[in-house]
C-alpha positions as CSV (number, residue, x, y, z in Angstrom):
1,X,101.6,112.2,121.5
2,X,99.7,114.5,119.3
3,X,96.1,115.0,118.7
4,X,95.9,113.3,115.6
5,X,97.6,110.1,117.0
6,X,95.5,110.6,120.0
7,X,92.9,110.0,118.1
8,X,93.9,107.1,116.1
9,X,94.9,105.3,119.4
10,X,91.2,105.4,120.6
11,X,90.0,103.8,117.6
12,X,92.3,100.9,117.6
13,X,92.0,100.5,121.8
14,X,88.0,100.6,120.7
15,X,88.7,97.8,118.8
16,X,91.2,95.8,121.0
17,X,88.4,95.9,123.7
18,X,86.3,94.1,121.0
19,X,88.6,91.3,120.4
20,X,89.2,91.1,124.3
21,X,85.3,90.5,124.9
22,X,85.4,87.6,122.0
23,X,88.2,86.2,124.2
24,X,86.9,86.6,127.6
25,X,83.7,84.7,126.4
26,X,85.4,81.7,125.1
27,X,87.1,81.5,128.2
28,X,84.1,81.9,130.4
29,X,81.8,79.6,128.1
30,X,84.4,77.4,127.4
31,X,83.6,77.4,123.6
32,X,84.9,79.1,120.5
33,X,83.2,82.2,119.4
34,X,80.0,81.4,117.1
35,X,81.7,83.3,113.8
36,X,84.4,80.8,114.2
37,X,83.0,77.4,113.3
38,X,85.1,74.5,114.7
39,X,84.0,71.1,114.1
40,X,81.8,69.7,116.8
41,X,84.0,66.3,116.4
42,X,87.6,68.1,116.3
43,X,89.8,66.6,118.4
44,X,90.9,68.6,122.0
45,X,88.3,71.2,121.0
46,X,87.7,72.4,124.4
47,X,90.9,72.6,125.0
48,X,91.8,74.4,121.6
49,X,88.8,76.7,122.7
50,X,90.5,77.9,125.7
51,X,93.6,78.6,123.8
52,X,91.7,80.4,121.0
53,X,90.3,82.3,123.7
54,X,93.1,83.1,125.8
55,X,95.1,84.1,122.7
56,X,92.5,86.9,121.5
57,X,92.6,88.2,125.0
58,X,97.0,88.1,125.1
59,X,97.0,89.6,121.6
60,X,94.4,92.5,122.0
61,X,96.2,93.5,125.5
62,X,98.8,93.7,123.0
63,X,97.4,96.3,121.0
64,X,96.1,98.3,123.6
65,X,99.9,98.6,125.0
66,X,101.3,101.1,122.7
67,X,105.0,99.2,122.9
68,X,103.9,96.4,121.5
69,X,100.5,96.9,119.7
70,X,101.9,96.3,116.5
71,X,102.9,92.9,117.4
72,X,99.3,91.9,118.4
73,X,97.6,94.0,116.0
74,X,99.8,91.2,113.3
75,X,98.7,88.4,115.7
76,X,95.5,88.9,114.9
77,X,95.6,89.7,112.0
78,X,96.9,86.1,110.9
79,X,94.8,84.6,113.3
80,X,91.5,86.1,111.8
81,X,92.8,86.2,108.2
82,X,94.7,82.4,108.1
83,X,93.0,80.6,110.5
84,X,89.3,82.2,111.1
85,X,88.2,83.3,107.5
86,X,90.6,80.7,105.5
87,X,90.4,77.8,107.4
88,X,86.9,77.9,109.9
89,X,84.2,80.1,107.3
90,X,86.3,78.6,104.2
91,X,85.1,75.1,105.2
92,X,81.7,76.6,105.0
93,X,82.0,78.5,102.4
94,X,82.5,74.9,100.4
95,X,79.1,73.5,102.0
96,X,77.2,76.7,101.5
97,X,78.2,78.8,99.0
98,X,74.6,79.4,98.2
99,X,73.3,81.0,101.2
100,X,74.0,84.4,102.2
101,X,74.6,84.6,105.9
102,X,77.7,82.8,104.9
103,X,79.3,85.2,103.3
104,X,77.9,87.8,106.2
105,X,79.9,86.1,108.6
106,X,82.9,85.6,106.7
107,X,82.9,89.4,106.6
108,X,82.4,90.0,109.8
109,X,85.8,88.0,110.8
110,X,87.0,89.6,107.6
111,X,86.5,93.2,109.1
112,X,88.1,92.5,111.9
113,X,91.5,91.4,110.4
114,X,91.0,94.6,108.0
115,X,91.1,96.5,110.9
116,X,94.4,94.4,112.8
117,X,96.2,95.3,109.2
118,X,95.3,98.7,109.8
119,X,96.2,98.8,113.2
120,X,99.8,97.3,112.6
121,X,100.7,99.2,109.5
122,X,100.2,101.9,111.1
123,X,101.9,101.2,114.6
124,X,104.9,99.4,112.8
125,X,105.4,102.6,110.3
126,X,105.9,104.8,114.0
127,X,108.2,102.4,115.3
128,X,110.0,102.1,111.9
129,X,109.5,98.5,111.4
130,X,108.3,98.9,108.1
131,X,108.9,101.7,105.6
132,X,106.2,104.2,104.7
133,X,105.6,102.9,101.2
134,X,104.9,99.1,102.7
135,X,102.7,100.6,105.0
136,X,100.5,102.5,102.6
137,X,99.7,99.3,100.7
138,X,98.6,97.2,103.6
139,X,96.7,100.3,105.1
140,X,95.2,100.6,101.4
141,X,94.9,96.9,101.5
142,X,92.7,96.8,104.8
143,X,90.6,100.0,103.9
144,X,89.6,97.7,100.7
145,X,89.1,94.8,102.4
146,X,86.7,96.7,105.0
147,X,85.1,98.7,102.1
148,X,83.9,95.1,100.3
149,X,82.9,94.1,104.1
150,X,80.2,96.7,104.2
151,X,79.0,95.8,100.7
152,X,78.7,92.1,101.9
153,X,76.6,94.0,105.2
154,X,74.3,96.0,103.3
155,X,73.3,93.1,101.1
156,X,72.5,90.8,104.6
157,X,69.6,94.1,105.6
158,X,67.8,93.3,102.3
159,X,68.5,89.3,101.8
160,X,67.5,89.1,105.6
161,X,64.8,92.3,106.0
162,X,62.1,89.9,107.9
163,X,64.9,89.4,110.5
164,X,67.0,92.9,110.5
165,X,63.7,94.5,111.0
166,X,62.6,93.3,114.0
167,X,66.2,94.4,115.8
168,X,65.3,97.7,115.5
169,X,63.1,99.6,118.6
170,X,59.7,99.8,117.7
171,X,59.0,103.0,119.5
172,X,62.5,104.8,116.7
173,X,59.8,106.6,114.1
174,X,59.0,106.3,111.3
175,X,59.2,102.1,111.3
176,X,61.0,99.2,111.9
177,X,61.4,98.3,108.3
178,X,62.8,102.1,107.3
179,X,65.2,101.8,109.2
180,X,66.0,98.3,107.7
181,X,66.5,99.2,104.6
182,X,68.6,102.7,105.5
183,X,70.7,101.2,107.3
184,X,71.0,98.5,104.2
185,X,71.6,101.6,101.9
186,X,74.0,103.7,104.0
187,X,76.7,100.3,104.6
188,X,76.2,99.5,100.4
189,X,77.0,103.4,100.0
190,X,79.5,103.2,102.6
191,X,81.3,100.2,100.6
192,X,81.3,102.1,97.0
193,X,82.7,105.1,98.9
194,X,85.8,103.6,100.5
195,X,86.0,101.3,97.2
196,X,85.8,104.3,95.3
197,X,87.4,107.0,97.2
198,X,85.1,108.9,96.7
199,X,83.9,110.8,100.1
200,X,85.4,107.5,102.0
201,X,86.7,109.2,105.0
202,X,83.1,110.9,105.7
203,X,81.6,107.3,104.5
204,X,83.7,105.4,107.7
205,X,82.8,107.9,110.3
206,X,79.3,107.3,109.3
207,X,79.7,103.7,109.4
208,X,81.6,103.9,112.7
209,X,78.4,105.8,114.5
210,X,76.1,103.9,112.7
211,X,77.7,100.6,114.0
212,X,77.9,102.3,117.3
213,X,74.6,102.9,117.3
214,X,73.9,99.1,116.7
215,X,75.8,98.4,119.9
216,X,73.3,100.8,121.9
217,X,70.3,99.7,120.6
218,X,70.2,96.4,119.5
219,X,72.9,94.3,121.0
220,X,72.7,95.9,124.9
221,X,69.0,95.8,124.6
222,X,69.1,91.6,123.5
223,X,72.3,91.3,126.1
224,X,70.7,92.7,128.7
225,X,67.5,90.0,127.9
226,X,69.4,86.9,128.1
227,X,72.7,87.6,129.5
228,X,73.1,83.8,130.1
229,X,73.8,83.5,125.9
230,X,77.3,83.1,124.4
231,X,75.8,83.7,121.1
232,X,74.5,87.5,122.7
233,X,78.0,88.1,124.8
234,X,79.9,87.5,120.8
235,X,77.6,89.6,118.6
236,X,78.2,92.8,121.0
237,X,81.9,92.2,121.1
238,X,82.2,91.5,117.7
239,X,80.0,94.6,116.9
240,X,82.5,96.4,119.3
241,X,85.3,94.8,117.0
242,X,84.0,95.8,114.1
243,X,83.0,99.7,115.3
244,X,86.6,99.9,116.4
245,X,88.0,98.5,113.0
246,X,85.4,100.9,111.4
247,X,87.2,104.0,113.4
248,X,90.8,103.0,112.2
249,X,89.9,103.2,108.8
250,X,88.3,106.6,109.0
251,X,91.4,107.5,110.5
252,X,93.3,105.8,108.3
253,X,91.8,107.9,105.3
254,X,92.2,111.1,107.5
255,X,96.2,110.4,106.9
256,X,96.2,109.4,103.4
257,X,94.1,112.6,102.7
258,X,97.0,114.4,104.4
């Protein structure tokens, strides 16, 4: 393997070990993950739960086996696409178009079939499942999905500033609410660049390490304080998820740029 598709394999393993901690904590909590909202009253739910669960888990194992990582990359891709953003967030989106943090979450699970479009365009073009051509539109496809992902992001840091402030460390200079509203700026940048094309490789490596940076900071620092909490076990692995889905489009771009 090369060093180019070395490096593409990390990125989508990084985000295969996301989905597989979204998985592993619906089987351990018995619940489905918070960003995918199953009615309280749906029949079997537990059950369905456990299946959810168990499925993400199959299905990023999948991707993080080279042999058949384009069949779970498209697994999840339908899963997150169909069933998560479609059918769970689309129910909703009917009931609340008029409050932000919907659409924030609906990009989230968004991003993360982005990236499994990435991931299997690119792993079915190697094992010449598809054709070249079909797999530069669905990579282009998921870079623009992604791209209006971190629009939706940076808009959530200034809707939400009295809660995305107080994640960051109080002791990182110069305050809590800079780094609010920088981090606000650099996903809204982010999303014009990769839009745009302008700059968009440089614009998802910087995404990738700023979303990184979440996971070190913010999310291991509130999961290390109440370890008990579903809701803290999701938002790290879906933050992993979304890193890793960040990482395969930079790479992604590195290709189309060659």
């Amino acid at each position: 393997m090369t060093a180019e598709k070395t490096t593409m394999a990390f990125g989508w393993r990084v985000y295969g070990l996301g989905v597989m901690g979204l998985g592993i904590a619906c089987l351990t909590f018995g619940n489905f993950d918070p960003g995918q909202p199953m009615p309280k009253n749906f029949p079997a739910r537990i059950v369905l739960a456990y299946a959810a669960g168990a499925f993400m888990v199959a299905a990023a194992v999948a991707v993080e086996w080279r042999r058949v990582a384009a069949w779970g990359a498209a697994a999840l891709t339908v899963y997150y696409a169909l069933f998560v953003v479609i059918l769970m967030n689309g129910r909703l989106l009917l009931a609340d178009y008029a409050v932000y943090v919907t659409y924030e979450n609906i990009a989230m699970q968004f991003a993360i079939a982005a990236g499994g479009l990435i991931v299997y365009a690119t792993t079915a073009q190697i094992d010449d499942q598809i054709d070249a051509a079909l797999a530069a539109r669905l990579t282009h496809l998921g870079q623009w999905a992604f791209g209006v992902c971190a629009l939706v992001f940076g808009g959530a840091h200034f809707v939400y500033m009295s809660n995305t402030a107080p994640l960051v460390p109080k002791w990182l200079p110069p305050t809590q609410e800079f780094w609010g509203y920088a981090t606000g700026v650099g996903f809204v940048a982010a999303g014009v660049a990769i839009l745009t094309g302008v700059q968009a490789r440089l614009a998802a490596i910087l995404v990738t390490a700023m979303l990184a940076s979440f996971g070190l900071l913010v999310n291991e620092r509130i999961l290390l304080a109440d370890h008990c909490s579903h809701w803290n076990w999701s938002e790290s692995a879906v933050n992993l998820a979304v890193t890793g889905a960040s990482w395969v489009v930079a790479d992604s771009l590195a290709r189309r740029r060659h």
